[in-house]
C-alpha positions as CSV (number, residue, x, y, z in Angstrom):
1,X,0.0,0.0,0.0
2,X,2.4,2.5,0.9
3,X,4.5,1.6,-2.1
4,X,1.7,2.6,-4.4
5,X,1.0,6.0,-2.4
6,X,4.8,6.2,-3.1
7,X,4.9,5.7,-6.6
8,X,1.7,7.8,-7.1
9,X,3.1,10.8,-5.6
10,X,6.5,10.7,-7.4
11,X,4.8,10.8,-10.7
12,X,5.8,13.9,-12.6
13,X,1.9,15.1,-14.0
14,X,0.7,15.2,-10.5
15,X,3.2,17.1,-9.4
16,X,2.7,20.2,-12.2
17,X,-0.9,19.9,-11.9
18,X,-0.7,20.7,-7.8
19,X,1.8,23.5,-8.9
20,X,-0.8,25.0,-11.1
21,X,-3.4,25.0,-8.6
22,X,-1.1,26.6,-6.0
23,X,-0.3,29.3,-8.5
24,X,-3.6,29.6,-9.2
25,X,-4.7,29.9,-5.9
26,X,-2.1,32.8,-5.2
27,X,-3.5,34.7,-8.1
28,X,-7.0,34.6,-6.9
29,X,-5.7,35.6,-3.5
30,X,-3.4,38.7,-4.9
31,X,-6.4,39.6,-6.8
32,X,-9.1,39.6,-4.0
33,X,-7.2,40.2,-1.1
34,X,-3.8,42.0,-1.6
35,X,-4.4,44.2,-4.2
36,X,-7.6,45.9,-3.1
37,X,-6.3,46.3,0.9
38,X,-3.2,48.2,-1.0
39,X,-5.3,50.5,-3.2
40,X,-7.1,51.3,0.0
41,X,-4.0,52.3,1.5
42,X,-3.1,54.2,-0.9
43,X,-6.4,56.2,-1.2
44,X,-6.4,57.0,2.4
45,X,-3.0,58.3,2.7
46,X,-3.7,60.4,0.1
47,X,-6.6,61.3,0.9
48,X,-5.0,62.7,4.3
49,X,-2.2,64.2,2.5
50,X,-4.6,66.3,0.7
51,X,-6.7,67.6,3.7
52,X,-6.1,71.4,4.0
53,X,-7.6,73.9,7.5
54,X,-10.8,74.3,7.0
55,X,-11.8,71.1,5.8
56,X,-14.6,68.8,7.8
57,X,-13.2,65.4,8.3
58,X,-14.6,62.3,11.1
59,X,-12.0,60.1,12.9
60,X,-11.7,56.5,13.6
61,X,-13.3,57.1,17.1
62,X,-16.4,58.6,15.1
63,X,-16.0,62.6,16.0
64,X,-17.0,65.1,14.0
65,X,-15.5,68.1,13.6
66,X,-13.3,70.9,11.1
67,X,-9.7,71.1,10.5
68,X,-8.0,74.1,13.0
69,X,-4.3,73.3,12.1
70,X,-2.1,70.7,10.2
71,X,1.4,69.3,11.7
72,X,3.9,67.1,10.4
73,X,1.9,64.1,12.1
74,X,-1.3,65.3,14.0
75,X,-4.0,67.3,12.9
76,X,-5.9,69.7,15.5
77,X,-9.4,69.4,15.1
78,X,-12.4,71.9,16.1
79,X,-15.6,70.6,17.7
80,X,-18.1,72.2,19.3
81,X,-16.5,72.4,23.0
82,X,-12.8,73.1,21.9
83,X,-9.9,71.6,20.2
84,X,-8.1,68.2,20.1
85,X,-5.1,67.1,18.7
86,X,-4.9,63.8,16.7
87,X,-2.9,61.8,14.7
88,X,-3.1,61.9,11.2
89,X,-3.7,58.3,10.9
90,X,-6.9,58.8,12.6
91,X,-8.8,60.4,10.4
92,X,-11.2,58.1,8.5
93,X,-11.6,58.1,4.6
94,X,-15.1,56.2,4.7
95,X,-17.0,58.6,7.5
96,X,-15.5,61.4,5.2
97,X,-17.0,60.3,2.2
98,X,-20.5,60.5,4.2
99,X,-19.8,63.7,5.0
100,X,-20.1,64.4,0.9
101,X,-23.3,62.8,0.2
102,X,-26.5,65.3,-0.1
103,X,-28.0,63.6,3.0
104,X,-25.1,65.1,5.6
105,X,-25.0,68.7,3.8
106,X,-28.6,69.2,5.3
């Protein structure tokens, strides 16, 4: 029995077909998975890049509130009580695309 798994497994066509399906597979998983997380990356940082004073942004932690001053690293943010400081990374691309829609604007 275990001669045959042997001489099964040594066979050269099985061994190309299971390296095309683990190619394969890596595709499908740069494709779906990789490739799309990167573009989002790429979309948020420049999106942060491009924020200017003035401009009304939400953070991760979900407040609201209008650009006040731009650092290297931390933006200072205006809301209704006063002013806080956070890093850029904290500002959140989604919740500032809902800002956009006619919906918020009312």
């Amino acid at each position: 029995m275990i001669a045959t798994i042997l001489l099964q497994a040594s066979g050269t066509g099985m061994g190309m077909q299971q390296l095309v399906v683990f190619g394969l597979i890596a595709l499908v998983f740069y494709f779906f998975m990789i490739r799309p997380q990167v573009k989002k990356q790429k979309d948020q940082k420049k999106y942060v890049n491009e924020l200017k004073k003035g401009d009304k942004v939400v953070t991760t932690a979900g407040i609201h509130g209008r650009i006040a001053d731009i650092n290297d690293t931390t933006f200072l943010i205006e809301v209704d009580n006063g002013k806080i400081r956070f890093d850029k990374s904290a500002i959140s691309l989604e919740a500032s695309k809902a800002l956009n829609t006619p919906a918020a604007t009312k």
